[in-house]
N, C-alpha and C positions, 0 to 999 in steps of 0.2 A: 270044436273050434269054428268060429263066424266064416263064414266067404269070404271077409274084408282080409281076411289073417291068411300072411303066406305059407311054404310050408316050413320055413323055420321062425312061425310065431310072434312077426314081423306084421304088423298093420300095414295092409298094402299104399294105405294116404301117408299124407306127411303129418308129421307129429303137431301137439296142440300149439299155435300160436304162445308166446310169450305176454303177449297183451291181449286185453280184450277185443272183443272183436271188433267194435263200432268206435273201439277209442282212433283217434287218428293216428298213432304206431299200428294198431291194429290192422284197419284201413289201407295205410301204406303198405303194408306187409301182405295184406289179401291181393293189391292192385301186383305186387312182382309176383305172387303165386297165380294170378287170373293170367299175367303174360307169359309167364311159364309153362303155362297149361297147353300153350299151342306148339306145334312144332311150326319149320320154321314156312310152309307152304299156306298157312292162316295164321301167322302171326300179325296181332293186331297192332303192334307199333311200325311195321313195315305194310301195313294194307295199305294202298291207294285209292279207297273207293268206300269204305265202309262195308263193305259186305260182309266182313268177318266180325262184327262189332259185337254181333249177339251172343258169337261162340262163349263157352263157358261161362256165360253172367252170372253170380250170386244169385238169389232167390231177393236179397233185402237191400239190394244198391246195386248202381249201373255203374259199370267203371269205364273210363274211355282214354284215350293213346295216345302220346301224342308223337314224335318222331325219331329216329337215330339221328337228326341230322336235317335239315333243311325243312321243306314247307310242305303240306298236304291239306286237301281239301275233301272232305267224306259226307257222307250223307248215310244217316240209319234212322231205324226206329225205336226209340225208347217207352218201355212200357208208364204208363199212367201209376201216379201213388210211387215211384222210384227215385228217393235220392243221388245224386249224382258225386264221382268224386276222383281227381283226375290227377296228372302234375303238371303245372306250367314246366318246371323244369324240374328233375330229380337226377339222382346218380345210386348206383346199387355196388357193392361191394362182398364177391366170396371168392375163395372162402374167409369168413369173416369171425373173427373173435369178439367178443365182449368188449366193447368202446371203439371198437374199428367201426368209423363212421364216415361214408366218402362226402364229407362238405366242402364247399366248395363256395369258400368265403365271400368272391367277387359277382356273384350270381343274382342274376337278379330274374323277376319275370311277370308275369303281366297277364291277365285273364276279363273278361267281357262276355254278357250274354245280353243279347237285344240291344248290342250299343253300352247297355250300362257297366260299368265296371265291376270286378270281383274282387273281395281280398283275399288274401293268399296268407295259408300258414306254412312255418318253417315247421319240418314234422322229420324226424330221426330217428331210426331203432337201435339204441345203444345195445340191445341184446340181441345178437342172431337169433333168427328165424330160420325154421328148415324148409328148403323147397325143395320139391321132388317135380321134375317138369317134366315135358315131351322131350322125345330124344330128337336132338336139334335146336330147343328151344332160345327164344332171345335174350335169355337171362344166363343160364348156366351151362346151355348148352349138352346138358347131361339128365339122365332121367334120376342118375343116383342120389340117394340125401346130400344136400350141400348146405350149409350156415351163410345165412347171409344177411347182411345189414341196408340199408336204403337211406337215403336222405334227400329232402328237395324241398319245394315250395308249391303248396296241394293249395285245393279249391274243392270244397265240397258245397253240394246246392240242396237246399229242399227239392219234394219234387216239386216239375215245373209242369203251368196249364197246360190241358190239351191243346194240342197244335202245333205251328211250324214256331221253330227258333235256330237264331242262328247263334252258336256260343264261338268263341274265339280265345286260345291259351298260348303261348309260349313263353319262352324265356333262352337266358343266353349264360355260358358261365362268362363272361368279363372278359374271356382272351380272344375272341371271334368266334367261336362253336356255339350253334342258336337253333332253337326247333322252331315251329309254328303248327298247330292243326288248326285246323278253320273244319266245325262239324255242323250242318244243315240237320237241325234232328227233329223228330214229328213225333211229338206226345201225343199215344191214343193208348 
């Protein structure tokens, strides 16, 4: 038996995505297992600073955070050659069945890099996904398999030239609840 495999024959990761992996389901579904990954002392949707930005990065895309709630402003450093891919606004739902989707009809959001504006796609995982996170974590809270589904309004970027940029994302659901991140980021 692999090292990855428990001792009751259990793959110690979480099972294979439901969607490919660079599809934008996919995407979204990596972005709540990337914030899952942390417990809750570097968790990246609660950092003030960017410091924790790097932890657990994918190898093939930088993923970045934006708030529980109110405004934050971060600074990191994003590797060169790294597509980027984030949510102005999103909502996550587990445990989650098959078409359990938390959308969030009155929602709107908004995204900008260098001043210029971004568009933004509506991206939903009608099919749970399993996340296995840190214990604490800001999604489930639990390290055990949980199903879960996501829905929001993403922004994904090629990568971007060396050097400084300033990107800017949020969004609001409609009734007063509104995030902002504002990230200073330095492509080398």
């Amino acid at each position: 038996m692999s090292p990855l495999r428990s001792l009751f024959g259990r793959s110690s990761g979480p099972a294979p995505l439901p969607y490919p992996p660079t599809s934008p389901e996919g995407l979204a579904a990596r972005w709540v297992r990337w914030v899952a990954a942390h417990g809750p002392t570097k968790n990246p949707v609660r950092d003030t600073t960017g410091e924790h930005a790097g932890h657990h990065q994918p190898d093939d895309v930088w993923l970045l955070a934006g708030t529980y709630g109110g405004s934050v402003t971060r600074r990191c450093a994003v590797p060169a050659g790294r597509p980027l891919f984030f949510p102005a606004f999103n909502m996550w739902q587990f445990p989650a069945r098959a078409g359990e989707v938390p959308v969030v009809s009155r929602a709107t959001g908004h995204a900008q890099l260098d001043g210029v504006p971004l568009p933004l796609a509506t991206i939903g995982t009608t099919t749970p996904f399993e996340v296995r996170g840190a214990l604490g974590n800001g999604v489930t809270s639990t390290p055990r398999p949980t199903p879960v589904t996501v829905w929001g309004l993403w922004a994904s970027l090629p990568p971007l030239a060396p050097g400084a940029h300033e990107l800017t994302f949020g969004g609001s659901d409609g009734g007063g609840f509104w995030v902002e991140a504002q990230y200073r980021l330095v492509v080398s």
